[in-house]
N, C-alpha and C positions, 0 to 999 in steps of 0.2 A: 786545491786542497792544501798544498804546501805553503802558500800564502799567506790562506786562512789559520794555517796552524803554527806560523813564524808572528804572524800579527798576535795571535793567543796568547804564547809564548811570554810575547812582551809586554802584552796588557794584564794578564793572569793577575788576581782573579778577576778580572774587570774584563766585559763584550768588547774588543775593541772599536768597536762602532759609538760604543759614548762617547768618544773623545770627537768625534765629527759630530755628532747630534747634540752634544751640549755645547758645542763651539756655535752651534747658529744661532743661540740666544745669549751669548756672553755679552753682545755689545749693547741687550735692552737698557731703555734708561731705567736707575734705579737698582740693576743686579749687579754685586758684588762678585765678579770673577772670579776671585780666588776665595773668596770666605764666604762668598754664598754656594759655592759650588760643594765647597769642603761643610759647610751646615746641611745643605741635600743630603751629600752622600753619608754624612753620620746620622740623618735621621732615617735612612733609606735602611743601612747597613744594622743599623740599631732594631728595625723593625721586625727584621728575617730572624733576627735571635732574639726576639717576643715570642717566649712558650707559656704565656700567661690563657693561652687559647688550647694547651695541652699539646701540640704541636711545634718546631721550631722550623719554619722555611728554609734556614742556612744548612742543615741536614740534608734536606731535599734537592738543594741544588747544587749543580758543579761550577756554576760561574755567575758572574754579576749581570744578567741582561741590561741592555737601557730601559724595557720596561718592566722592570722587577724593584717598583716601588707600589705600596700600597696606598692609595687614595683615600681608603674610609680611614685610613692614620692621619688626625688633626691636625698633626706637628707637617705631614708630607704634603697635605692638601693645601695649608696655608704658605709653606713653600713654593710648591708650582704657581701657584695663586698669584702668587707674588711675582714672579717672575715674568704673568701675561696675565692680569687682572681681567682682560678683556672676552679670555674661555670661561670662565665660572658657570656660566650657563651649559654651555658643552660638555663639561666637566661632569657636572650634576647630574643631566640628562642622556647623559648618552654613554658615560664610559663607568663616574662609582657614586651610588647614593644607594651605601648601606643592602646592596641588593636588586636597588629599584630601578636602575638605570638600564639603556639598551642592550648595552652590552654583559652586564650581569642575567638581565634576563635570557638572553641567549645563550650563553652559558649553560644553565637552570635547564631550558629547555632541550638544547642539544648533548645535556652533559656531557660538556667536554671541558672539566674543571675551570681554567681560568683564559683557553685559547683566545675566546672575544676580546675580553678584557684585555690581554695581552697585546691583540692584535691594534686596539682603541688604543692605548698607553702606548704603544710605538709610535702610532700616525701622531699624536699628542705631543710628545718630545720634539718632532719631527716640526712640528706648527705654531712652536710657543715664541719663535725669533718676532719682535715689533718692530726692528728698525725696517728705513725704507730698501729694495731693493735683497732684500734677504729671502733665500731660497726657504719653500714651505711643501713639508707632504713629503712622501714616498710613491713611488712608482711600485705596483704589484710586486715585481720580480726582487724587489730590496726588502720590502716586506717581508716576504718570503724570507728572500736569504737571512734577515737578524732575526728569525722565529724560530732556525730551526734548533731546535736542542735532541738529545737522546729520547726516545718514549713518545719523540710528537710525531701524527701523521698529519706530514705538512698536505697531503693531496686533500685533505677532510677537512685542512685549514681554509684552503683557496676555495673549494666547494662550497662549503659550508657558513664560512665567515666572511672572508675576502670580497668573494661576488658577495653576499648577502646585507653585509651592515652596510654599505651604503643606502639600500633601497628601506632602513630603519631608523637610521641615526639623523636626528635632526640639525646637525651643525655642521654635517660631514661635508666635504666638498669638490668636486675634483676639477682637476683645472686644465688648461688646454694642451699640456706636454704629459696628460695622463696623471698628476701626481693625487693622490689621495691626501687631505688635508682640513683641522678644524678651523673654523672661521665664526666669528658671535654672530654671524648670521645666519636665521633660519635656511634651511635648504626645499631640495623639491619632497622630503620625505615626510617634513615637516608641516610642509603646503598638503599635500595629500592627509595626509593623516588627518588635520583638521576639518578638510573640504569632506572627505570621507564621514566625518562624525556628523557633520551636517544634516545629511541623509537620514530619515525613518526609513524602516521598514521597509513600508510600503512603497516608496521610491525605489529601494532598493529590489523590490521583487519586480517592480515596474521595468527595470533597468535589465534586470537576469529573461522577465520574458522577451525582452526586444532583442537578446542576444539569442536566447533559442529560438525565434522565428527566424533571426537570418541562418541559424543551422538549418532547420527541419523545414523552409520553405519550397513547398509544391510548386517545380516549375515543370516536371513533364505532366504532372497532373494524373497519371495512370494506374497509380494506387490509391492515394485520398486526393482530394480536390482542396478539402477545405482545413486550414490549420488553427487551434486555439491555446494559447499557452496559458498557462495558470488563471484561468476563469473564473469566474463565480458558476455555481447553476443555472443560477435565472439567464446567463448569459447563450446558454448552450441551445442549440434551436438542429434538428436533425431534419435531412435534407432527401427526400426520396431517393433521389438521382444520386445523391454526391455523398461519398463517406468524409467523415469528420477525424481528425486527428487531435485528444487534445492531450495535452502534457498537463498532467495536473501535477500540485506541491504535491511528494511521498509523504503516506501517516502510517500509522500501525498497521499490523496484519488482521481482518477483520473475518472471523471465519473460514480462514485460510485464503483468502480474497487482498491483492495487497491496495484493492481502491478501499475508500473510506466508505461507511457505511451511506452516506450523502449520495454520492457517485453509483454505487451500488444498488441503492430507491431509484435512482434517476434512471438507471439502464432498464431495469425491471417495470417500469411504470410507461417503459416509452415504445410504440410498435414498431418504429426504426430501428432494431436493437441489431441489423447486418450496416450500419451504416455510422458507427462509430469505433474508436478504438482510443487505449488508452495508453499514455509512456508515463512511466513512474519511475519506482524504485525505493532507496534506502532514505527512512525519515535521519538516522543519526546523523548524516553528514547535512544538513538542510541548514544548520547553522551557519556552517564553516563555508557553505553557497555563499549566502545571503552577504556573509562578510567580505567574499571576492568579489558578490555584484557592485556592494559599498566604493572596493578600491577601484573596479573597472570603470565605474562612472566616475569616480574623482578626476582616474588621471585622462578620459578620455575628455572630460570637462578640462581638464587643464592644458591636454595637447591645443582643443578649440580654442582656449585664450592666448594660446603662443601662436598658433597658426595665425587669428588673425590680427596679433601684434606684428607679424613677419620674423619672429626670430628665428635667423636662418641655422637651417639643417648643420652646420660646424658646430654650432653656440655651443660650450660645454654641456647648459644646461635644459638644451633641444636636446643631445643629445645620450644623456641622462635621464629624460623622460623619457624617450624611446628605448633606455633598456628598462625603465621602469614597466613601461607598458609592456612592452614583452615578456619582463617574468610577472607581472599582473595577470596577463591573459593566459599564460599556460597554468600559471595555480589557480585560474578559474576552469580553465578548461581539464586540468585534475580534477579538480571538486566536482562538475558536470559527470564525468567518467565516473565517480564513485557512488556519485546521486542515482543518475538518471539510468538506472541498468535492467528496468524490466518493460516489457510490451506485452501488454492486454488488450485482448483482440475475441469478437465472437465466435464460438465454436457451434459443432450440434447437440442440438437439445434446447437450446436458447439459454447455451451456459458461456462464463467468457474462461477463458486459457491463458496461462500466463508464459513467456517465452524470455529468456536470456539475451536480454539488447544492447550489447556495450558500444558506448560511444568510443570511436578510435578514432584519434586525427595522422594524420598521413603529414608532416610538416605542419603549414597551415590550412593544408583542404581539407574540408568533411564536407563530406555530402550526404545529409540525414534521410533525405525520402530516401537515397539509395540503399540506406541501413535498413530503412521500414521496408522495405520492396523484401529485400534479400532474406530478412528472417522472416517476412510472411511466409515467402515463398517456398524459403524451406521446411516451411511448416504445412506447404499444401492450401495455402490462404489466397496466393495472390498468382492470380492465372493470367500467363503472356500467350498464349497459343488461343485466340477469340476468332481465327481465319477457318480454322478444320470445322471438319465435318463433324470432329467430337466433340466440338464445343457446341454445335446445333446440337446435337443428339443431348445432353446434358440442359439445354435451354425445355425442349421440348418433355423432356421427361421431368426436372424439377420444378419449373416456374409455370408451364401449361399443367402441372401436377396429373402426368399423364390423361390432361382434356384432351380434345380435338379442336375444341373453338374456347377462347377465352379474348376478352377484352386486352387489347395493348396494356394497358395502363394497369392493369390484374397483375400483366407479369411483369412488369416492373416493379410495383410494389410486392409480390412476393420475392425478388430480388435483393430488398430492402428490408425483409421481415425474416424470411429463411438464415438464420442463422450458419446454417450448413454453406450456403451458395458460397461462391468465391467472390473475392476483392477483383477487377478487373477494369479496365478503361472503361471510363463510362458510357462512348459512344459505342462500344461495342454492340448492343443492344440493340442498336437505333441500326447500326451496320449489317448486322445480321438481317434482321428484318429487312430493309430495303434490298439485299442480297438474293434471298431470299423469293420476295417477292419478283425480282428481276426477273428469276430462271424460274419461276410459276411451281416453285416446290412450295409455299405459304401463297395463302389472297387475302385479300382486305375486303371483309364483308362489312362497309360501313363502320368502320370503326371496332369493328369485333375481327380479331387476326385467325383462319383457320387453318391449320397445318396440315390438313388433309383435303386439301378442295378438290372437287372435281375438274377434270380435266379439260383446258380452255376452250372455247368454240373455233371456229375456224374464219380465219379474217385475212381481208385483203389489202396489202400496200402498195399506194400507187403513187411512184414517182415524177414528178416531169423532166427530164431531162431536158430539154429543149425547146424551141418555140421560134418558125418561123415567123418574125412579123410583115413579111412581103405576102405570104400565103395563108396563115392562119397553121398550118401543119405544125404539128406535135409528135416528140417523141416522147412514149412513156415506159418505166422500168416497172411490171407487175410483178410481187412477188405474193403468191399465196403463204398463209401461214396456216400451220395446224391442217393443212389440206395438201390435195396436187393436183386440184386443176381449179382455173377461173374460168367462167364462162360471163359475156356481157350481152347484152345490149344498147342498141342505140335511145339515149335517152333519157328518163326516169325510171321505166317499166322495169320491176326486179326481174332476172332474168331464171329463167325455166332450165327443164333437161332437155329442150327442145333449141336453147341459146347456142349461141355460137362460143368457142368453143379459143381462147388467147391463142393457145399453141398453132391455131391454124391460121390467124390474121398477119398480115406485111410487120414483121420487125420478130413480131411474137411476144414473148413474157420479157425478154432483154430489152427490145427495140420498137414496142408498137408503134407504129406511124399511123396516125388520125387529124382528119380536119374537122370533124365534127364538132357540137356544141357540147353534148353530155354524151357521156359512156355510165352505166352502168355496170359493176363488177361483183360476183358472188363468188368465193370460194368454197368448195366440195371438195370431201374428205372421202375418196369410191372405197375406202376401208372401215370405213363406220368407226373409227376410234373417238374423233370430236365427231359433237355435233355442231348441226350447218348455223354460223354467225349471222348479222347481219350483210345488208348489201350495203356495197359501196357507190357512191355516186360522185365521180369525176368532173369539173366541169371547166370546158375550155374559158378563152376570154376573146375578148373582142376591140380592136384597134383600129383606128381611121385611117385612111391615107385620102390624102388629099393634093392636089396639084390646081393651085392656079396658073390661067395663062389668060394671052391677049390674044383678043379677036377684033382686028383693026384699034380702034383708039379705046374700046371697051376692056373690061377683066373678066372671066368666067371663071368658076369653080367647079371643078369636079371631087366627088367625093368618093368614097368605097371602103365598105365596111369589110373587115378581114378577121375570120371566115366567110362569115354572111352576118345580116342583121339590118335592119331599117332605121336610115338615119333623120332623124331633124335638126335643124338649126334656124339660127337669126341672124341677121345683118345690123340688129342694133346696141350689140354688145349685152344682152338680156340674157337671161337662162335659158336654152334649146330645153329642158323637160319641160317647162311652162308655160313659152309664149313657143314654141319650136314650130316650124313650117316644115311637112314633108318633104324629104327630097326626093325629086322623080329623074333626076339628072343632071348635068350640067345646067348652070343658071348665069343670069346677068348679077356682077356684083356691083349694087348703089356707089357710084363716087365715092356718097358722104361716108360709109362703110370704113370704119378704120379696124374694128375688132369683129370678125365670124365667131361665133360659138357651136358648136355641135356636137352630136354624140351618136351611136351607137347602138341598136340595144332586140333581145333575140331571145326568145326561152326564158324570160327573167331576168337574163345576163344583159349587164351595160358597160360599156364602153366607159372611160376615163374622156370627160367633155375637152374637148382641143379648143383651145384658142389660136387664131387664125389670126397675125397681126400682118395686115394686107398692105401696112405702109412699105414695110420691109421687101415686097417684092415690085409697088407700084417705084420707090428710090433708086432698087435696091443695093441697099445698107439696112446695116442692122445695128439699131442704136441698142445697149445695155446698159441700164440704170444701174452705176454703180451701188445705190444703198437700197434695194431691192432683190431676195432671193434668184436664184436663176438656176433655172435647167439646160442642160447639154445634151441633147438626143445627138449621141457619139454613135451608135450604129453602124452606119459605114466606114465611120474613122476610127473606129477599134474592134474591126473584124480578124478575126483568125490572125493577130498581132502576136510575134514572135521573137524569143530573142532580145536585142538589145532594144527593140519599141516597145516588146510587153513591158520592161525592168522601168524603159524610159517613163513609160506612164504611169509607174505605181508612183516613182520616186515623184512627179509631177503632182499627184493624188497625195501623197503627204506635205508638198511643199505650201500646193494651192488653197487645202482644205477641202478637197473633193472629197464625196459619198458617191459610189457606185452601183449603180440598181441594176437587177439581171443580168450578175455576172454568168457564164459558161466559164468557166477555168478546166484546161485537160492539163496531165502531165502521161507523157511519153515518153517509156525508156529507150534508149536510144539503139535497142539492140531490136525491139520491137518486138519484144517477149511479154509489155505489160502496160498498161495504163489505168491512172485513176481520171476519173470527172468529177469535179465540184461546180454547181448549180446553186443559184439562189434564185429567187421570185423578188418582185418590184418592194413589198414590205421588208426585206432586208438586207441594210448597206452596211456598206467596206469599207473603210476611209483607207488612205494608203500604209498605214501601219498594221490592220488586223488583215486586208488583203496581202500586203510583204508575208506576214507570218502566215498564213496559210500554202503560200507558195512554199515556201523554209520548210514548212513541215510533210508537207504532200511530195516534196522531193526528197526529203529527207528518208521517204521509206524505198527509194529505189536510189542506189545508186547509178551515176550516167544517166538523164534526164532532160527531154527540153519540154518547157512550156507554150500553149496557145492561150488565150484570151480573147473573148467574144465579151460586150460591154454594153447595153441601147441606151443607155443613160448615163450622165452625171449632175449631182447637184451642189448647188452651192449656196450658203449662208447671207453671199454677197453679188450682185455682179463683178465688183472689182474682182474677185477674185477669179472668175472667169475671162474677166475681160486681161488679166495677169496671164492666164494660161493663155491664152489666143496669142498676144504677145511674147511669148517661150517659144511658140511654135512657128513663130512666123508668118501666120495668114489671117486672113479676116472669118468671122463665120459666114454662113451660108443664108441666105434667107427660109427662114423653117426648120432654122437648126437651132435655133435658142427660144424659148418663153421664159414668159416672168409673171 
């Protein structure tokens, strides 16, 4: 301060800062130093004590600023002029034309008498120097300092004018050590503003919807599904399943209704009327939108032309446009705040409700469904609790409209129509129901859902756990449902109260042990709550085994169906159901005999037909066509495998591309307090990744664990790739251990 007021002192009545600001233009060509300076300052000094306007400036002020010269003065303007012929256009547009210029209009509008202007005519002093090499512009903080006078608030200065005329003034410039500066050439304010006028209307509402769909876009989907921003009618189409959000342009209040009377026909006319909702708000501010959507597409259009020229991120005037865009998009996203502040939404009676929905941004996040979610919600509109029991109870009493039996699809559409009902995930419906249906509180009578059905019959589940294939013997896990006791017989015969009786058979309801062909099962309810279901009919299966050998220089084949069953075959590689010869026992096998065929077959039930390839035992070697499928009857080589040969063999099954048919998997805790069994039958394989993760998971539920693995088959795509596995292991196969 003391500085400032030793330097005052001595310049009194003159800013001492002219004496630096008019020194950087003394050496232009053309200006007279001394007698053009001394002509300025007497047409400057001249002008303040003009009270031909009723008023006299020199009154008003206590010192000479540098820019306390007026511009619309003839005498002042052709001076400056003079001095840098090359601003005139700056001049005119941006700092004094009679009122008309940037900086006068800001003024005007912020009334803050001559601050702009003030602020223009210092950057102007500051920018008039032409020769090469000459300092141009002011840095903020200098700015600043030569503004300040008695009666100014410089914070309204910087706020207000500082940051703002650059992002209006078309000549303004700033350069890469920050300084603020005019130049006769257009800037990015300039560029915008034109690119801006470019744009109708329609462009520009084009532009404001693709900004509110990236706000209001449904990515969890559990209040509306579907979103439409400034629409037409014709465009709108209402979706049973799926509520609508649309954002229309705000109009007048229309019978106390703030949608247009259009939107209003459209709601009324349409039987969807739970499956839309509206965002509106204030029509006065729809201009002042329209004219942010203008400037957000200019400069996002013009960021695209920088971006893909590469001008890099420093570039003054990259980064320029990014303050530009940034206070572009917050005085958009004001004007959105001011617009878009109400939500219309269906109530009861088939009337709609209007609610208080201000858009707030948080920095740069908004998150607009979470806006719609939250004022539904508090309004009772939009339901997260779809799992209770009272959201069933609410299902059953509004949309079955206290029925018993109604069509699915009845109460969906009254879901869509009930105005009362609640906004809610859509799947919920769908959730419920199958829920529902699971624990036999609802049934599916053909397409008609009834919520009171009577109570299920009584049925029987029959497991197989196991399955010797040496012996034909089966273990099976019965479990009655809806009952407590099964009773079977041997066979098809549905079985009586005269039947035998699960709980008293070898194994029992956990463990039956049977080698028969068919069981029979009924479940009995001895308390009469269900009634008796159907029966159930179990049926084993049937596998050959077979053993060729030599009898002196001849081959014999022996066959044996497992359980039981009658088999035939041929010796000339033909179909056994066809051309098939009884078997009555060991037989002679023809030389010429390269492929046996045969099969199985007992009660209806057949056997899977075995191919017999008789070179393999008459060499034996066992050749494998690599580019032909191949099966692995592993059986004895992955019996009750444990440890690091069960792990060995998965890891082999994903390496080789094995499928695994009739797996047995046990896990056993190691405490021997629990185990689980997983079982599959020959139609469903394992490749070594979906058997890995069943182990993962089946261990997963006990900790401390070892696994068994029983396997009778693998197959493969290729024989290479078995003939790959054989060579992992190190042995040859067996003859009767591989077909193709």
């Amino acid at each position: 301060m003391k500085y400032y007021a030793a330097q005052l002192k001595e310049s009194y009545p003159f800013h001492f800062s002219i004496r630096n600001l008019y020194a950087r233009f003394k050496e232009n060509p053309g200006f007279q130093q001394t007698r053009g300076l001394i002509r300025l300052m007497r047409a400057i000094v001249s002008d303040m004590y003009d009270n031909s306007k009723g008023a006299c400036r020199a009154d008003q002020v206590k010192l000479v600023h540098p820019y306390d010269f007026n511009l619309n003065n003839d005498e002042i303007q052709t001076e400056i002029k003079g001095i840098n012929p090359s601003l005139t256009e700056a001049i005119v547009h941006d700092i004094a034309h009679d009122g008309h210029s940037i900086a006068e209009a800001l003024d005007k509008r912020l009334g803050s008498n001559t601050d702009a202007q003030d602020v223009a005519k210092l950057i102007l002093i500051a920018s008039l120097a032409s020769v090469p090499g000459a300092t141009h512009g002011l840095r903020e903080n200098e700015i600043i300092g030569f503004l300040c006078a008695p009666g100014r608030d410089i914070s309204q200065v910087k706020k207000s004018i500082v940051d703002y005329l650059p992002t209006q003034a078309w000549y303004l410039h700033r350069s890469r050590d920050e300084r603020l500066f005019f130049k006769n050439i257009q800037n990015l304010a300039a560029k915008l503003h034109s690119q801006a006028k470019a744009y109708n209307e329609q462009s520009c509402l084009k532009e404001l919807g693709k900004y509110l769909y990236s706000l209001f876009e449904p990515n969890g989907k559990d209040c509306y599904q579907n979103l439409l921003v400034l629409p037409a009618i014709d465009e709108v189409s209402l979706d049973m399943d799926k509520v609508t959000l649309v954002i229309t342009e705000p109009t007048r209040t229309v019978n106390g209704s703030k949608l247009s009377a259009d939107w209003l026909n459209f709601t009324q006319a349409n039987d969807f009327k739970n499956r839309v909702m509206f965002l509106t708000g204030n029509q006065n501010t729809m201009a002042r939108i329209i004219e942010q959507a203008r400037q957000y597409r200019a400069i996002t259009d013009i960021k695209a032309e920088m971006d893909q020229d590469r001008v890099a991120p420093n570039d003054p005037q990259y980064k320029e446009m990014a303050d530009s865009l940034d206070k572009i998009t917050l005085s958009l996203r004001s004007a959105l705040q001011e617009t878009f502040t109400t939500l219309i939404y269906p109530t009861q009676g088939d009337k709609f409700r209007d609610s208080d929905c201000r858009i707030n941004f948080n920095g740069n996040h908004f998150d607009g469904e979470k806006l719609i979610k939250d004022t539904l919600q508090a309004k009772g509109k939009f339901e997260t609790d779809i799992s209770s029991d009272t959201f069933r109870k609410k299902v059953e009493k509004r949309l079955f409209r206290s029925q018993t039996i109604s069509s699915w699809s009845e109460v969906r559409r009254a879901a869509a129509v009930n105005t009362a009902w609640q906004f809610h995930d859509p799947a919920a419906l769908n959730q419920l129901k199958q829920k529902m249906m699971d624990q036999g509180g609802w049934a599916d009578e053909g397409g008609v859902v009834n919520i009171e059905p009577p109570k299920p019959t009584t049925q029987v589940n029959v497991q197989q756990l196991s399955r010797n294939d040496e012996t034909g013997e089966c273990i099976l896990k019965i479990q009655p449902i809806n009952g407590d006791k099964v009773l079977y017989e041997v066979g098809s015969t549905v079985p009586s109260a005269a039947s035998m009786d699960v709980a008293d058979a070898p194994g029992g309801y956990a463990r039956l042990t049977i080698k028969d062909m068919k069981l029979t099962f009924l479940c009995i309810d001895s308390t009469g709550e269900h009634e008796q279901g159907e029966a159930v009919t179990w049926t084993n299966t049937i596998n050959l085994k077979y053993q060729p050998y030599q009898s002196g220089d001849d081959w014999m084949l022996k066959f044996e169906a497992i359980p039981d069953g009658d088999i035939r075959y041929t010796t000339d590689g033909s179909d056994p159901k066809v051309h098939g010869a009884s078997y009555e026992g060991p037989f002679l096998i023809p030389a010429s005999c390269r492929y046996l065929m045969a099969y199985g077959e007992k009660d209806g039930v057949q056997s899977p037909v075995e191919k017999v390839d008789m070179d393999q035992y008459r060499q034996q070697k066992v050749v494998i066509d690599p580019a032909k499928p191949a099966i692995w009857h592993c059986g004895r080589t992955v019996k009750s495998i444990t440890a690091k040969p069960a792990f060995d063999f998965i890891e082999r099954l994903k390496k080789f591309g094995g499928q695994a048919e009739s797996v047995d998997l046990s896990v056993l805790a190691n405490d021997e307090t629990a185990d689980i069994t997983y079982t599959t039958n020959e139609q469903h394989r394992l490749d070594g990744e979906r058997l890995s993760n069943v182990v993962g998971n089946l261990q997963g539920l006990m900790a401390g664990s070892q696994i068994v693995i029983n396997v009778e088959k693998v197959k493969f795509d290729k024989g290479q790739q078995l003939i790959d596995w054989f060579a992992d292991i190190k042995r040859q196969p067996n003859p009767g251990e591989v077909t193709q």
